[in-house]
Structures are given as C-alpha cells and as structure tokens.
VOFIRO-589025 format. One record per residue (C-alpha): x, y, z; residue in three letters. Coordinates in steps of 0.25 Angstrom, whole numbers, plus 5000, padded with zeros to 4 digits. Each point is the difference from the previous one (the first is absolute). Layout:
PT east north   up rest
PT    X     Y    Z  ALA
...
This chain:
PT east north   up rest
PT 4918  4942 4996  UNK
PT 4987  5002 5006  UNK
PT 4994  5014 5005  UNK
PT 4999  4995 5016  UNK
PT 5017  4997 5000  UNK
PT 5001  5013 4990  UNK
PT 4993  5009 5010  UNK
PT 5010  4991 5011  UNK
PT 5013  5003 4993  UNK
PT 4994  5015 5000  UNK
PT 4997  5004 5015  UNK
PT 5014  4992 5003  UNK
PT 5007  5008 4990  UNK
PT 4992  5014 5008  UNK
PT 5003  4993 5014  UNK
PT 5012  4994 4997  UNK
PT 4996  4986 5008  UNK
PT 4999  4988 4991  UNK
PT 4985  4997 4999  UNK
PT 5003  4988 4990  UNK
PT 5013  4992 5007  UNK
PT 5008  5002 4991  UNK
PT 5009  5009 5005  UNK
PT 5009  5009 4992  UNK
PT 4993  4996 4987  UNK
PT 4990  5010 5002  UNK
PT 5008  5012 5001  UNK
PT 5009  4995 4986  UNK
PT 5002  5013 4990  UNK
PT 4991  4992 4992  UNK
PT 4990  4997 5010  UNK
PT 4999  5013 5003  UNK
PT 4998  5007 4987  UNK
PT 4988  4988 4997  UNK
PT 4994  5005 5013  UNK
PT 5001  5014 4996  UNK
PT 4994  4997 4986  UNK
PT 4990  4992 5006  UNK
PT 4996  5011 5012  UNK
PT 4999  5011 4987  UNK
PT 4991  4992 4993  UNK
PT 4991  4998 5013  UNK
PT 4999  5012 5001  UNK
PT 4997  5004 4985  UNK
PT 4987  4990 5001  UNK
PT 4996  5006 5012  UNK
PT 4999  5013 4995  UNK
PT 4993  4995 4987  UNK
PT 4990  4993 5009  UNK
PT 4998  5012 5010  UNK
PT 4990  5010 4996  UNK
PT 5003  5013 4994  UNK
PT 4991  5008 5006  UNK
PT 5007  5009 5013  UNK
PT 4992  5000 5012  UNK
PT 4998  5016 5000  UNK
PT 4995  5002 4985  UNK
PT 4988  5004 4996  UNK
PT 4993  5002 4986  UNK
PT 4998  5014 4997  UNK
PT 4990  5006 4989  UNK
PT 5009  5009 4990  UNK
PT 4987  5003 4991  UNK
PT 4984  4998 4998  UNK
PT 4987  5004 4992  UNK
PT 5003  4989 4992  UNK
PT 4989  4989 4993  UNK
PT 5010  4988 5001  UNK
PT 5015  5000 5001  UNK
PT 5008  4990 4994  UNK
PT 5011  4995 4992  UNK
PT 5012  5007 5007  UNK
PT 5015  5002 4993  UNK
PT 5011  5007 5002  UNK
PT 5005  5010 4988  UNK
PT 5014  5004 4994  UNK
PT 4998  5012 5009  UNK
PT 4998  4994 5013  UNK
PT 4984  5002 5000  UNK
PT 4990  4991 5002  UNK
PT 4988  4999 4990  UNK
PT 4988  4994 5002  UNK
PT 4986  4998 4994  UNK
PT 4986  5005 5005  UNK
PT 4993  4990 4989  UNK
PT 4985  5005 5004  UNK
PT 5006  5016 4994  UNK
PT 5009  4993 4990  UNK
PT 5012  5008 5006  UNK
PT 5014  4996 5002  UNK
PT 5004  5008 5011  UNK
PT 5016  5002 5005  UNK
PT 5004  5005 5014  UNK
PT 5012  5006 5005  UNK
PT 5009  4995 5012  UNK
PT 5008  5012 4999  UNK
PT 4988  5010 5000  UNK
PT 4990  4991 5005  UNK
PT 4991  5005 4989  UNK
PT 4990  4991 4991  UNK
PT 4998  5005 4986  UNK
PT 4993  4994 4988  UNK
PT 5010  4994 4990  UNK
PT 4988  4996 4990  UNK
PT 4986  5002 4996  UNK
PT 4992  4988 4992  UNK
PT 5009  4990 5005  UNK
PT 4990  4990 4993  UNK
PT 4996  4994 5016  UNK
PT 5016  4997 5003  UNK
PT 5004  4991 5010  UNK
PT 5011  4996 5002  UNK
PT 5013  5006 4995  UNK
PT 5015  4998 4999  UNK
PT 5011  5008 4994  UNK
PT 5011  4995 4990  UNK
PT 5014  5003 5002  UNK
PT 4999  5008 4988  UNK
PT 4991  5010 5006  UNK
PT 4986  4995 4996  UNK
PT 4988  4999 5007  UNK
PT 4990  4985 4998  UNK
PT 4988  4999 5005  UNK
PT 4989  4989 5000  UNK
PT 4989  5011 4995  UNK
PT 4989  4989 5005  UNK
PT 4987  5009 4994  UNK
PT 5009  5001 4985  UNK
PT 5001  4985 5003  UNK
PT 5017  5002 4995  UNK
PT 5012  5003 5005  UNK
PT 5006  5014 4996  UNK
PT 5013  5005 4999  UNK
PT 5004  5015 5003  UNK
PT 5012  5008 4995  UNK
PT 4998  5014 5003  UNK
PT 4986  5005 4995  UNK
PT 5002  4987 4991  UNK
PT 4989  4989 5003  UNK
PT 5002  4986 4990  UNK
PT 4993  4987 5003  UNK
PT 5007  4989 5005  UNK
PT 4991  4988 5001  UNK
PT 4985  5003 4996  UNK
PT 4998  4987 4993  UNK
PT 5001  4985 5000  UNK
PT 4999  4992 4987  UNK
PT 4991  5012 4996  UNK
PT 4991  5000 5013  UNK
PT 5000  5010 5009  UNK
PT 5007  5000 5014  UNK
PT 4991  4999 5011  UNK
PT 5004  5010 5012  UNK
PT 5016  5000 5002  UNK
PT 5001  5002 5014  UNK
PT 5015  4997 5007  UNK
PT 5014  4999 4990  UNK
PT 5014  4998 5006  UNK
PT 5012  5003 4991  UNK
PT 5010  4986 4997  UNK
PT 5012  5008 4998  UNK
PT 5003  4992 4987  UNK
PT 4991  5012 4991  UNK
PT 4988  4995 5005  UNK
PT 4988  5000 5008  UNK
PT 4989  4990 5006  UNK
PT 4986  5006 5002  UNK
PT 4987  4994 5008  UNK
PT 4989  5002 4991  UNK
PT 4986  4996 5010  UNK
PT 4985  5003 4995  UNK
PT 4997  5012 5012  UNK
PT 4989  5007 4992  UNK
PT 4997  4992 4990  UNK
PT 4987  4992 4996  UNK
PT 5002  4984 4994  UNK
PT 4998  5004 4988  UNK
PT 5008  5011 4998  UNK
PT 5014  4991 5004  UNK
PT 5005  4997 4986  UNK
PT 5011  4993 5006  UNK
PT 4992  4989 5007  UNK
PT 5010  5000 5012  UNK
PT 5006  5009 5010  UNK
PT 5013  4998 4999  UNK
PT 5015  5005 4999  UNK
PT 5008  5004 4989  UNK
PT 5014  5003 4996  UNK
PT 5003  5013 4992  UNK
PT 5014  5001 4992  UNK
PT 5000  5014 5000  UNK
PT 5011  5002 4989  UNK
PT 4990  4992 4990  UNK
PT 4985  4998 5007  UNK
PT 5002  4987 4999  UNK
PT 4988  4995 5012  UNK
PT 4999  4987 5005  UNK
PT 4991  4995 5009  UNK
PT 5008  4993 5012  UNK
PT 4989  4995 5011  UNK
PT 4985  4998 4996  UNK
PT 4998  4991 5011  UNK
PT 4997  5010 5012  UNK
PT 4985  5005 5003  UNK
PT 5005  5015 5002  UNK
PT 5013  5003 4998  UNK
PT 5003  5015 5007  UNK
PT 5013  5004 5007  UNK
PT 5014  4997 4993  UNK
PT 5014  5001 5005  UNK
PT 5013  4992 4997  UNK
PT 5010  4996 5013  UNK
PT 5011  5010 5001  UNK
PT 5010  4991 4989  UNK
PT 4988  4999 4990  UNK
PT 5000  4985 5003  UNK
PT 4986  4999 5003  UNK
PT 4989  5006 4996  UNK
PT 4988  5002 5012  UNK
PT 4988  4999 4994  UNK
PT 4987  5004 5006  UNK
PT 4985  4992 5000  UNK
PT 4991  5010 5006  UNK
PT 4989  4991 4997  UNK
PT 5006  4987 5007  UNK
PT 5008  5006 5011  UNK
PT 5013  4998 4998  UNK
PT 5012  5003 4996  UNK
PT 5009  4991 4990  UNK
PT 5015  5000 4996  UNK
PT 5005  4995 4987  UNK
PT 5014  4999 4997  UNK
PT 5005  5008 4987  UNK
PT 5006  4993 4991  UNK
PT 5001  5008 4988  UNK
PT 4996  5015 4995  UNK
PT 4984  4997 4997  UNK
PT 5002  4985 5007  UNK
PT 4997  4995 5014  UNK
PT 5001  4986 5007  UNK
PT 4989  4994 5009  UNK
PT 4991  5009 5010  UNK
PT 5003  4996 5015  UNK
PT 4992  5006 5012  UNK
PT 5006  5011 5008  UNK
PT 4989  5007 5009  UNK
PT 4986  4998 5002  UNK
PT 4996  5013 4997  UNK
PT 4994  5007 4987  UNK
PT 5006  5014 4997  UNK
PT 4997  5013 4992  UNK
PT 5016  5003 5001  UNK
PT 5013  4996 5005  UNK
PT 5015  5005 5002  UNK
PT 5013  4994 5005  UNK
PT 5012  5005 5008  UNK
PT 5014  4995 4998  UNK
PT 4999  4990 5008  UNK
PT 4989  4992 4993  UNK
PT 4989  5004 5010  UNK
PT 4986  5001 4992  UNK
PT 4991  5010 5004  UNK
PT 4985  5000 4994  UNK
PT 4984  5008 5002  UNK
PT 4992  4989 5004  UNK
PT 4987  5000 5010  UNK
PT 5003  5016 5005  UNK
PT 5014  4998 5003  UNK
PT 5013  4998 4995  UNK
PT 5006  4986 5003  UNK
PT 5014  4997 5000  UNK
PT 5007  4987 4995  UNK
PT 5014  4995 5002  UNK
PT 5005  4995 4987  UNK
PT 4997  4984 5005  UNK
PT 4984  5004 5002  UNK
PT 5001  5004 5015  UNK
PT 4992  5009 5006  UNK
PT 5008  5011 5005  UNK
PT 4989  5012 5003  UNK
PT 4990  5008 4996  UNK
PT 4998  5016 4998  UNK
PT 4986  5005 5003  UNK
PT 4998  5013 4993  UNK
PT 4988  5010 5001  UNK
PT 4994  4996 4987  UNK
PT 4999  4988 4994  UNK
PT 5014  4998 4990  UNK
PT 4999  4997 4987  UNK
PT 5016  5000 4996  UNK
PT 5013  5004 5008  UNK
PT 5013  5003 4995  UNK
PT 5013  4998 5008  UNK
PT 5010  5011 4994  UNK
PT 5012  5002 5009  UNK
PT 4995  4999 5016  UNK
PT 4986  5004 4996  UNK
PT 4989  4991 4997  UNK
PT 4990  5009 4992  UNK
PT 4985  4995 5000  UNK
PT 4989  5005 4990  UNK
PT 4987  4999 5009  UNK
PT 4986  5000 4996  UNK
PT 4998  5019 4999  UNK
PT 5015  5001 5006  UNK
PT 5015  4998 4997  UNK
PT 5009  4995 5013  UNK
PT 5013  4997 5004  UNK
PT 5007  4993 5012  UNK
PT 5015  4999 5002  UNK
PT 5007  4987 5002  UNK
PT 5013  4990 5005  UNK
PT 4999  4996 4986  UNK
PT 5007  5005 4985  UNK
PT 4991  4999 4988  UNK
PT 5006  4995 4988  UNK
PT 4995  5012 4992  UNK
C-alpha cells in the first residue's frame, strides 16, 4: 500500500468522504485500526525528526573559574561531576543546592567520566594515560597498559551494560615518540577481568563516545577527520563495519530516548536525529566540550564554565 493512498484512506477516515472510491472499505473496523496504527506512527517519526530544543530556552551558567570543563555524568546521588583537566580536579554540582564542590584532587588529568551501577566512578585520567576506577576513597587502575605499552591519553568511555566499557584513547599532549601504542585508537575493557582489546585503530583521532539508547550501536567520534561513525555491536568487546552518520568531529555526545544524537563541535552543540539528519544546533556562551542529557536537562561542560539548558527531550541516563 503506498504512502500517497495511506494518507487518502487517512483524511477520508478524519472527513468521513471516500478520498479513494472505494466506498465503505475505508471505514471497515480493520481499516480503521490500520489508519490509526499508521497515523501513531506518523506522528512518532515526526516527533523524532523535530528538534528538541523549545522555542523559549535558554542555556544558563550553573558555575565558572574553571581551566576546562569536561566529561559530564550523572551520580547514584543525582549530581553531576565533571573534570577541570588543566587543575586535575573532578568537580560535582548539585541541582538541589545549586552548589559545585570538589569531589577529587590529583584526578591524574581526568576526562571523561561514567559511573557504574554498582556505585563506582571511571574516568579516562588522560595525563596518568589510564583509566581509573573509584570506590569510595579507593582508586585501582583499570586499563594502564596494552601488551605492556603504556596508553596514550584515555579521553571519552561509554559503559555496554554487559560488564564492560569502551574508551577513545587519541594522542592529545603527546610527542611521536612518546605513543608506545603506534595508533590512536579504541579499546574494550572487561571490567570483571581487564581483559583490553583494541576494537578500532583505523580513525585519525578518535574522541567522543556514546552508544544509541538500546546499546545497538556504538557512536564513535574522529575529531581529526570530522566525522562521526556508527558500528553496529555485535558482541561484548566486538563491533561490525563503521558507517558515516554526521559530518562533524566532536569532543563529546549524548542521547535522549528517542535516539537523537547530541554532540560539541565548532562552538556549538549540533543535534542529530538517529537517521543522520540535522535537527538543530545550541549556541552556548562558551565553546562546549561535552554535554550530558539527564532527565529534560542537557548539561554542558564549557571551556571556564558548567551550563545547562532544559529540553522537549528525555535522557536516557
């Protein structure tokens, strides 16, 4: 049945006029629960395709006096931490209070962090070239090396929901000589083991990481080449064939519910429909690093400040 009689059968079942010539065929029980079934899935595309952003927001500073902000979660506790690499700080703010605190000295240059479901806090400590965990007061290593060569500066993770966690490992600070890896590339951690695996080594600098709400696919970002690729996940520590999905590098990305991508690239924040399309972009005060959609608000680590906006749009966190 093509779209153009669909949308025909549709305004006749609305009018009550036979837009088709078939008379009382179009308003058959069955009929008409196909055109209802066909108008709620109109309507769920075109709210996917629709940007997320209302016509009366606007972004709004929550804290400054940073360095450079980055690397947004959310926490067990409903706060959101975030790193201030250049001071080696992981800070957390408050949406209750609206106070921002220091959760952690010598964060070894975090960057980007996630925490588990069990209560611990990764992060991508970029300068102490691992990934750490934290448990309390507690901090263990949890990739540092790579057939006995040092990491070069873990950058972005995202969590697979299967015990493990993918994290973009670029060269940012590094000299040629020092990268013992001889590649910028990403890994897979098994967290229950350490068992690494390098997954993509094919990028020129792989940076923001995030999986589509179902943890089908994995968005990878190449800073270096401008764009951002989708493989398909095909196993814990596995993943099929890259695909382009947006022309457009980025330092950090999040999802809502619905599949929409939103990504830091070139002073804003750009936001995708989960085809590739273009949907909107955010202009923020600062230039954005990484955003975080929690709930209706979009949090954005920005250059000396820490941001948030509200949105027609659910995070999946």
């Amino acid at each position: 049945m093509s779209i153009l009689r669909l949308v025909k059968l549709w305004l006749g079942f609305l009018t009550g006029d036979d837009l088709t010539g078939e008379g009382e065929f179009s308003q058959s029980p069955g009929m008409k629960s196909s055109l209802i079934l066909f108008a709620l899935l109109a309507a769920a595309t075109v709210s996917q395709a629709q940007s997320p952003v209302p016509a009366a927001a606007a972004v709004r500073k929550l804290a400054d006096g940073f360095k450079f902000t980055e690397g947004p979660s959310v926490g067990p506790d409903g706060r959101i931490y975030f790193s201030d690499i250049p001071n080696a700080r992981i800070m957390v703010y408050d949406p209750k209070t609206a106070i921002t605190t220091v959760h952690r000295e010598n964060s070894g240059g975090a960057n980007g962090l996630v925490w588990t479901s069990e209560g611990h806090l990764i992060a991508c400590e970029g300068k102490a070239r691992r990934v750490s965990r934290q448990h309390g007061t507690q901090i263990t290593a949890v990739a540092e090396l790579v057939e006995g060569k040092k990491l070069n500066a873990p950058n972005d993770l995202a969590l697979d929901g299967k015990g493990g966690l993918y994290f973009s490992d670029p060269a940012y600070g590094r000299k040629p000589d020092e990268l013992e890896q001889g590649v910028e590339g990403v890994y897979h951690v098994a967290l229950a083991d350490g068992t690494i695996t390098r997954v993509v080594g094919d990028l020129v600098r792989p940076n923001g990481l995030v999986f589509s709400p179902d943890r089908r696919i994995l968005y990878i970002a190449d800073a270096g080449a401008g764009k951002i690729w989708a493989y398909d996940v095909t196993g814990p520590g596995k993943l099929g064939k890259k695909r382009a999905f947006a022309d457009a590098g980025s330092d950090g990305m999040t999802v809502d519910t619905q599949g929409r991508v939103y990504l830091t690239w070139k002073g804003e924040i750009w936001i995708f429909s989960a085809e590739g399309k273009e949907l909107g972009r955010i202009a923020c005060p600062e230039a954005p690093a990484n955003c975080l959609l929690t709930g209706k608000t979009l949090y954005i680590t920005a250059r000396t400040g820490f941001y948030s906006i509200d949105l027609d749009a659910e995070g999946v966190q």
